[in-house]
C-alpha positions as CSV (number, residue, x, y, z in Angstrom):
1,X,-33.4,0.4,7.0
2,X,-31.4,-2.4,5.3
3,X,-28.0,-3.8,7.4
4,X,-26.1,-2.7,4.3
5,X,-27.3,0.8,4.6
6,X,-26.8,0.8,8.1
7,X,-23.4,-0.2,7.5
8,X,-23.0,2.5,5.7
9,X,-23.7,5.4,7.7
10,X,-21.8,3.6,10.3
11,X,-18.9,3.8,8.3
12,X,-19.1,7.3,7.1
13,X,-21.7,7.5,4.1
14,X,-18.8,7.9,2.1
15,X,-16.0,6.6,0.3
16,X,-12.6,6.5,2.6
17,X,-10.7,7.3,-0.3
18,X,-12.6,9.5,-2.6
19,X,-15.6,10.5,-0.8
20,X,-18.1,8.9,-3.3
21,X,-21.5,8.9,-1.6
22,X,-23.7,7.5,-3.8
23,X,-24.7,4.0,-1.5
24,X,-24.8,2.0,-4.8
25,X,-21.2,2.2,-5.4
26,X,-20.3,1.4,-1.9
27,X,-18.8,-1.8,-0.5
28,X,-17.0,-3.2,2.4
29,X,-13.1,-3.0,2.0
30,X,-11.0,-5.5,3.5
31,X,-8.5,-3.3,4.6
32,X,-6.4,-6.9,5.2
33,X,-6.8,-8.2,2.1
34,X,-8.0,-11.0,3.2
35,X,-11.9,-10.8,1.9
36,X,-11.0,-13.8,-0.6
37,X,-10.1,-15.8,2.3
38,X,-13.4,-14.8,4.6
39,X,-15.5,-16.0,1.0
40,X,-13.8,-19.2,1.1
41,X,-14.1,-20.0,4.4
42,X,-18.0,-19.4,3.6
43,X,-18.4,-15.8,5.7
44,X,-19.9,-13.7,2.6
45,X,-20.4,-10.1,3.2
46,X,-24.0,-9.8,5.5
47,X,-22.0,-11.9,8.2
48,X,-19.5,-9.3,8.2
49,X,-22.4,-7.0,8.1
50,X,-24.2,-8.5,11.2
51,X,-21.1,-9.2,12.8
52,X,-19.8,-5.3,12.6
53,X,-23.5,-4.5,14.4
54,X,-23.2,-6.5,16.9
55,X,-20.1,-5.5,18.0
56,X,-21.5,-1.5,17.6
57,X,-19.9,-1.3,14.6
58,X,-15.7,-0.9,15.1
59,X,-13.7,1.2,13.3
60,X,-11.0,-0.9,13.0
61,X,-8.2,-1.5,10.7
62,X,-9.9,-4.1,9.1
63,X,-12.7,-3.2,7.6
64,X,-13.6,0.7,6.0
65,X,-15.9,1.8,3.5
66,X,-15.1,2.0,-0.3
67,X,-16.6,3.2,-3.3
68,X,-16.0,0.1,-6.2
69,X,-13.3,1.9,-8.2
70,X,-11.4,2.7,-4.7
71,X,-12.3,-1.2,-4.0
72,X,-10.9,-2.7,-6.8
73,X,-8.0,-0.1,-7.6
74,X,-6.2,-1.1,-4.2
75,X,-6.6,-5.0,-5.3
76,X,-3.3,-5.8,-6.9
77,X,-1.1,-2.3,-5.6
78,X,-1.0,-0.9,-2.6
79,X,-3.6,1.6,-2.4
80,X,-5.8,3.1,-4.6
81,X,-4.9,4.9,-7.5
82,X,-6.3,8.3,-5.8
83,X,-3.4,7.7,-3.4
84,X,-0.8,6.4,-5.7
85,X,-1.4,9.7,-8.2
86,X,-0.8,11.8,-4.6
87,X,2.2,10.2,-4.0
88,X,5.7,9.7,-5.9
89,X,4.8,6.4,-7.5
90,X,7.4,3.2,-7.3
91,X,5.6,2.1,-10.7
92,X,4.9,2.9,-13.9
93,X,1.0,2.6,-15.4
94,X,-0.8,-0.4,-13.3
95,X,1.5,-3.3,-13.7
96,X,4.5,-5.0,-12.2
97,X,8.2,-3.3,-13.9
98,X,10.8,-5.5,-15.1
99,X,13.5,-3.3,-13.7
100,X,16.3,-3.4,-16.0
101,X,20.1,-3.0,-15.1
102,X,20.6,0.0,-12.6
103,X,17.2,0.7,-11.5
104,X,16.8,-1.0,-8.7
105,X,18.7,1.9,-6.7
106,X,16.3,4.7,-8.4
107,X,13.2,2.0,-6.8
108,X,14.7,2.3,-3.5
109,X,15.8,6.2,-3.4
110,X,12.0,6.5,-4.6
111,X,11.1,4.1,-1.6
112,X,12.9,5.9,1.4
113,X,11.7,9.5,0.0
114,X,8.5,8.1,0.3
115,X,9.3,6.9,3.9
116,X,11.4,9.7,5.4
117,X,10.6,7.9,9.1
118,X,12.9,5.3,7.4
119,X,12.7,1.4,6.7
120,X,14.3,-1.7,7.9
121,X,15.4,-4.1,4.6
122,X,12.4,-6.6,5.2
123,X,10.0,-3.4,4.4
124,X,12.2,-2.4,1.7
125,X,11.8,-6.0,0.2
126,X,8.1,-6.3,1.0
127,X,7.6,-3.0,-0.6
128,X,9.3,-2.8,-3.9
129,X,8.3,-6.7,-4.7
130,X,5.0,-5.5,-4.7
131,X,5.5,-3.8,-8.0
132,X,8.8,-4.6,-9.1
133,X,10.3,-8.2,-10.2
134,X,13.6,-8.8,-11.7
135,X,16.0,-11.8,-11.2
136,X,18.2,-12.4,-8.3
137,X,15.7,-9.5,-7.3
138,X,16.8,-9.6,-3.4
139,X,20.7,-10.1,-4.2
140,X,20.5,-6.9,-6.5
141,X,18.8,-4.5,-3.3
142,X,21.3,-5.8,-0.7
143,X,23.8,-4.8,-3.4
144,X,22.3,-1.4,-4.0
145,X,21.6,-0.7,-0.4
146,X,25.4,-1.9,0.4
147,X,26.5,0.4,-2.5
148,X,24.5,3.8,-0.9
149,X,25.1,3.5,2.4
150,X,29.1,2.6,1.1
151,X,28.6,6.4,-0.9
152,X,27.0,7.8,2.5
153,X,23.4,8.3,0.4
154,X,21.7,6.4,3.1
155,X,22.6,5.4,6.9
156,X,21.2,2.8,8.7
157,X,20.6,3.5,12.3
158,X,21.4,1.8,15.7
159,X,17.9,0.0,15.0
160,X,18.3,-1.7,11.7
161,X,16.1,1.3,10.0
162,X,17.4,2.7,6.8
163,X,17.2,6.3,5.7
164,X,17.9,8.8,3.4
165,X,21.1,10.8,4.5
166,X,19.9,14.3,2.7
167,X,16.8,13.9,1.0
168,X,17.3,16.9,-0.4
169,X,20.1,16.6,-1.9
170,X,19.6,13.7,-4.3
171,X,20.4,13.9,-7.9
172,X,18.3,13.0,-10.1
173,X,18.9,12.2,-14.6
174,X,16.7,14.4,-16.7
């Protein structure tokens, strides 16, 4: 049996994601993101491979097994689009949003519904300029954070963690 197919079954046989089985649309995911790195630095994917074995093959949160689509689909957004399509999405098609005047409070109401646990402000950054860009982008969300929590729509705890006040009750435009 080859390393890669071994790999494989150690793994799970199947996509993480979707549960493709089919081996020859199976790959390695870098759950990291930082495969690009491990190529330039010269370790291609049978190190990994070899590596994983010797160490009686981990399951980790660095490495998991993919089908291509899942692979490449959790590239440039977080997660893959099986994930995002499960989830209220932060963004519209596959591609950064220019938010325009007003929406970045919608992005982060969208953001802590998502995250009901709560977030500190660094998440909320990390988060939304993953798929939003605007200028003065991190002037405007301590504006419209400062502006919610000012109309009791969010609180921030003791701990720096901001949530919704009652998710429930947020109005939305139709």
């Amino acid at each position: 049996m080859s390393l890669r197919m071994e790999f494989i079954q150690a793994y799970g046989g199947k996509c993480m994601c979707c549960g493709e089985s089919h081996p020859e649309f199976l790959t390695l995911e870098h759950l990291r993101k930082d495969g690009a790195i491990e190529r330039q630095n010269g370790r291609q994917t049978l190190a990994v491979y070899r590596e994983l074995k010797m160490q009686g093959w981990p399951q980790q949160d660095r490495y998991a097994l993919y089908c291509w689509n899942c692979n490449l689909g959790s590239r440039f957004l977080p997660g893959c689009p099986h994930k995002r399509e499960a989830t209220p999405l932060l963004f519209k098609e596959h591609r950064w949003i220019r938010l325009k005047h007003g929406e970045m409070g919608d992005a982060i109401i969208r953001l802590l519904e998502m995250f009901p646990e709560g977030l500190k402000v660094a998440d909320i950054h990390e988060k939304l300029s993953q798929n939003y860009h605007c200028s003065k982008f991190s002037d405007k969300m301590t504006t419209a954070i400062q502006r919610f929590k000012k109309k009791g729509i969010i609180e921030r705890s003791e701990t720096g963690i901001y949530k919704l006040k009652d998710p429930q009750g947020i109005r939305r435009p139709v």
